[in-house]
C-alpha positions, 0 to 999 in steps of 0.5 A, spaced: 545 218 872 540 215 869 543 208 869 541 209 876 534 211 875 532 205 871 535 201 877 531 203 881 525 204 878 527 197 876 528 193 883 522 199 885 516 195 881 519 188 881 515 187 888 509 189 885 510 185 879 510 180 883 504 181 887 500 182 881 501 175 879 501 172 885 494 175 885 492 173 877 489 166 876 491 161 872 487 158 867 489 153 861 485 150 856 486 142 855 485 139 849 482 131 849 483 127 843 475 126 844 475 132 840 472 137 846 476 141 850 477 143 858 478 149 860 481 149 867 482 155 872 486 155 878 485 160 884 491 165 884 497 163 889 495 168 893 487 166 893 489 159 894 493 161 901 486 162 903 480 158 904 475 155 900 480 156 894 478 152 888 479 150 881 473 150 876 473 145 870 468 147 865 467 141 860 466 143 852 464 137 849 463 136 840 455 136 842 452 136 849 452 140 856 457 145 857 458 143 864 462 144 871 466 142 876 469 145 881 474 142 885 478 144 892 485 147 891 490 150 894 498 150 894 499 143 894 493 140 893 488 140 886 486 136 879 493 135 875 492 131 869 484 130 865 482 124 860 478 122 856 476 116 858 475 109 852 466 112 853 467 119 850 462 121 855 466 120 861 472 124 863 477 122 869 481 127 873 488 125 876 487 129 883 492 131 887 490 130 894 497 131 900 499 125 900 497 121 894 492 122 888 485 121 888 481 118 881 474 122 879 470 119 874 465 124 871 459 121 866 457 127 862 451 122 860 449 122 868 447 128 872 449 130 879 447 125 885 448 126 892 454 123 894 455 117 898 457 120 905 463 116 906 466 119 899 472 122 900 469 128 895 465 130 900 472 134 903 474 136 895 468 137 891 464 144 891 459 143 884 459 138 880 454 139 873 454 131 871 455 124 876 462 124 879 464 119 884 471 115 885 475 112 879 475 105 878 480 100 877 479 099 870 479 107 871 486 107 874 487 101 869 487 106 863 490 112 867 497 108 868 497 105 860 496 113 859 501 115 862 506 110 860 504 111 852 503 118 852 508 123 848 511 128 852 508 133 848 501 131 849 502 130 857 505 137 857 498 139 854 493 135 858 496 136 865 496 142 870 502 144 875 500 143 882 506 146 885 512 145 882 510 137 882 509 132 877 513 135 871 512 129 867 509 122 865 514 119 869 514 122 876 507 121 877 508 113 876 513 113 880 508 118 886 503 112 884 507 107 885 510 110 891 503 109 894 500 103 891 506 101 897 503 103 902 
C-alpha cells in the first residue's frame, strides 16, 4: 500500500518539476583563456516562447569594464559559442540566427555607437556596453581555426546549448560549411 503511495506522489509532483525548470533560467560561466570570464544567462524555456526573451552576457575582464551584452533569444535562436579574439580586448560571439550563424565583434576597448540601419543586429541587439558590430573575415577566419583545433574539453566549456543543436566542434563546421553553400 504504500509502494502505491509513493507512485502517486511521484507521477503527482513530476509535472510541477518539470514546470518549475521550465520556469528557471539557465546561466553558465565561460572561461576565456585571456584569463577574464562571461557569465551567460539564457531566459527559461518557457519565458523564450514569449516575446522579447533574451540572453545577457556580462563580460568580466583581468582589468576593465565590467560590461553587458544583451541578445535576443528564443528556442531556436541565441549566442552558442564566445572567444577571446587574438586583441584580448575584443570578444567574438558565434550567434545562432534560424538559418544560419551570425559573427559579433565586441571591442571592449570602444564604446557603444549607433548601428548602422542596415545591421542585421538591429533585429537581435537589446543593450550593448561596448562597439559591437559584425565579425570580420579575419574574424570568421579565427572562429573556424578555433573550432578545428579545440579540445572537446574546451569546446564544452565555451560554448552554450541553443536546443538540442551544436553538440560539438564538428557540427557547427559542417552548419557553416552548409551555409557558406548558399
Amino acid at each position: 500500500m504504500a509502494r502505491k503511495h509513493k507512485w502517486e506522489l511521484i507521477v503527482l509532483s513530476l509535472p510541477i518539476v518539470i514546470v518549475l525548470l521550465g520556469l528557471i533560467p539557465w546561466s553558465k560561466n565561460i572561461p576565456l583563456n585571456n584569463g577574464s570570464y562571461a557569465h551567460i544567462t539564457k531566459a527559461s524555456f518557457i519565458r523564450s516562447l514569449l516575446p522579447e526573451a533574451y540572453s545577457t552576457i556580462t563580460y568580466y575582464p583581468n582589468n576593465g569594464q565590467i560590461g553587458s551584452v544583451v541578445l535576443w533569444q528564443d528556442i531556436f535562436d541565441g549566442p552558442v559559442m564566445l572567444i577571446p579574439a587574438n586583441d584580448t580586448n575584443v570578444l567574438l560571439c558565434l550567434y545562432d540566427y534560424d538559418v544560419d550563424f551570425r559573427l559579433f565583434r565586441i571591442d571592449m576597448n570602444k564604446m557603444f555607437k549607433p548601428l548602422s540601419p542596415d545591421s542585421d543586429l538591429n533585429h537581435i541587439l537589446f543593450t550593448c556596453t561596448w562597439e559591437i558590430d559584425d565579425g570580420t573575415t579575419s574574424d570568421w577566419q579565427e572562429v573556424l581555426n578555433y573550432l578545428h583545433n579545440v579540445s572537446l574539453n574546451d569546446f564544452e566549456r565555451q560554448s552554450v546549448s541553443v536546443g538540442s543543436r551544436h553538440q560539438s566542434p564538428d557540427s557547427i563546421l559542417k552548419l557553416l560549411g552548409y551555409q557558406g553553400r548558399k
